[in-house]
C-alpha positions in Angstrom: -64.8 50.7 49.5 -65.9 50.8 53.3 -68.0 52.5 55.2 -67.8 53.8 58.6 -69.5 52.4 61.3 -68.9 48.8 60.1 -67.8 46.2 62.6 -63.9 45.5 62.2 -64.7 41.7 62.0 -67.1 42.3 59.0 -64.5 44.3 57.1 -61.5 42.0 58.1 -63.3 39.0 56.7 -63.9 41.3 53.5 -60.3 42.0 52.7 -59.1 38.5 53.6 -61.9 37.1 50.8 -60.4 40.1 48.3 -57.2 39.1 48.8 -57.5 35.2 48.7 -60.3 35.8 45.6 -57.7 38.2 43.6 -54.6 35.6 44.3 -56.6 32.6 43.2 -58.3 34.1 39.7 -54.3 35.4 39.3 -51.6 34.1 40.7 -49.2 35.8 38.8 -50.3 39.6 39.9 -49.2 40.8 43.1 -51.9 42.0 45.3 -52.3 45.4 47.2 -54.8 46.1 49.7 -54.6 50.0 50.8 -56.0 50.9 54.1 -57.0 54.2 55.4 -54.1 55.2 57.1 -54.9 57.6 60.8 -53.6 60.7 60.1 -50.5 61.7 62.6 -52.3 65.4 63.1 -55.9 64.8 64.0 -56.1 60.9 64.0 -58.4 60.5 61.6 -58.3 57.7 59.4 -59.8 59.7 56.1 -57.7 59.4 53.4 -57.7 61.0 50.1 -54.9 59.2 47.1 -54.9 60.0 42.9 -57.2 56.6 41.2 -54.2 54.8 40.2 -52.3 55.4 43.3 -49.4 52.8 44.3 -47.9 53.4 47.7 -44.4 52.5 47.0 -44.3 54.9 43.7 -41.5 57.9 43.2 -42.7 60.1 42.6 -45.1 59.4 46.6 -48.8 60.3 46.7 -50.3 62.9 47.3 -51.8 61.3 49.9 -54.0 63.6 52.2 -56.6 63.5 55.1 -59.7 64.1 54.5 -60.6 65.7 57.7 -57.3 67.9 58.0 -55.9 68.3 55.0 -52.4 66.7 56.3 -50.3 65.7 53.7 -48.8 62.2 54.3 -44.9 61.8 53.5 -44.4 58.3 51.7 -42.5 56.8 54.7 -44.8 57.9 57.4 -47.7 56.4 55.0 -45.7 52.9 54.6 -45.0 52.9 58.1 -48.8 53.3 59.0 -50.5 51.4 56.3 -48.1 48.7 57.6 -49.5 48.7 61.0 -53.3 48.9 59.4 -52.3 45.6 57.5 -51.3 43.9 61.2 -54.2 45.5 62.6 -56.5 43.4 59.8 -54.7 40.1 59.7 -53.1 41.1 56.6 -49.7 40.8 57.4 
């Protein structure tokens, strides 16, 4: 969906019109946005999920870095796409 290299503001402004676009054509659908989370063993923010993937679904994931190969537990992965949402104005 991103690439890197692209200024923060540029892709901040993206999600926000995502987000507003996708709540206005249907107001009845919640919204997700995932992030790429950093990755607590290298830091890299390179993440890997199945197509249909819904963070707060039991069974979790797999979610993995890229980079790594870490293998994200669901509440370490809630707690840090959290924190990416903050970081983008999401939350």
């Amino acid at each position: 969906m991103f690439k890197a290299g692209w200024p923060l503001a540029y892709v901040q402004e993206m999600l926000r019109k995502r987000l507003r676009n996708s709540s206005e054509n249907n107001e009845a659908r919640m919204t997700w946005t995932v992030l790429p989370v950093p990755c607590p063993k290298c830091g890299e923010a390179q993440n890997t999920t199945p197509g249909d993937f819904d963070p707060n679904d039991v069974p979790f994931g797999p979610v993995s870095c890229m980079v790594c190969g870490y293998e994200f537990m669901q509440g370490e992965y809630l707690q840090g796409l959290k924190t990416r949402r903050r970081e983008f104005g999401l939350e």
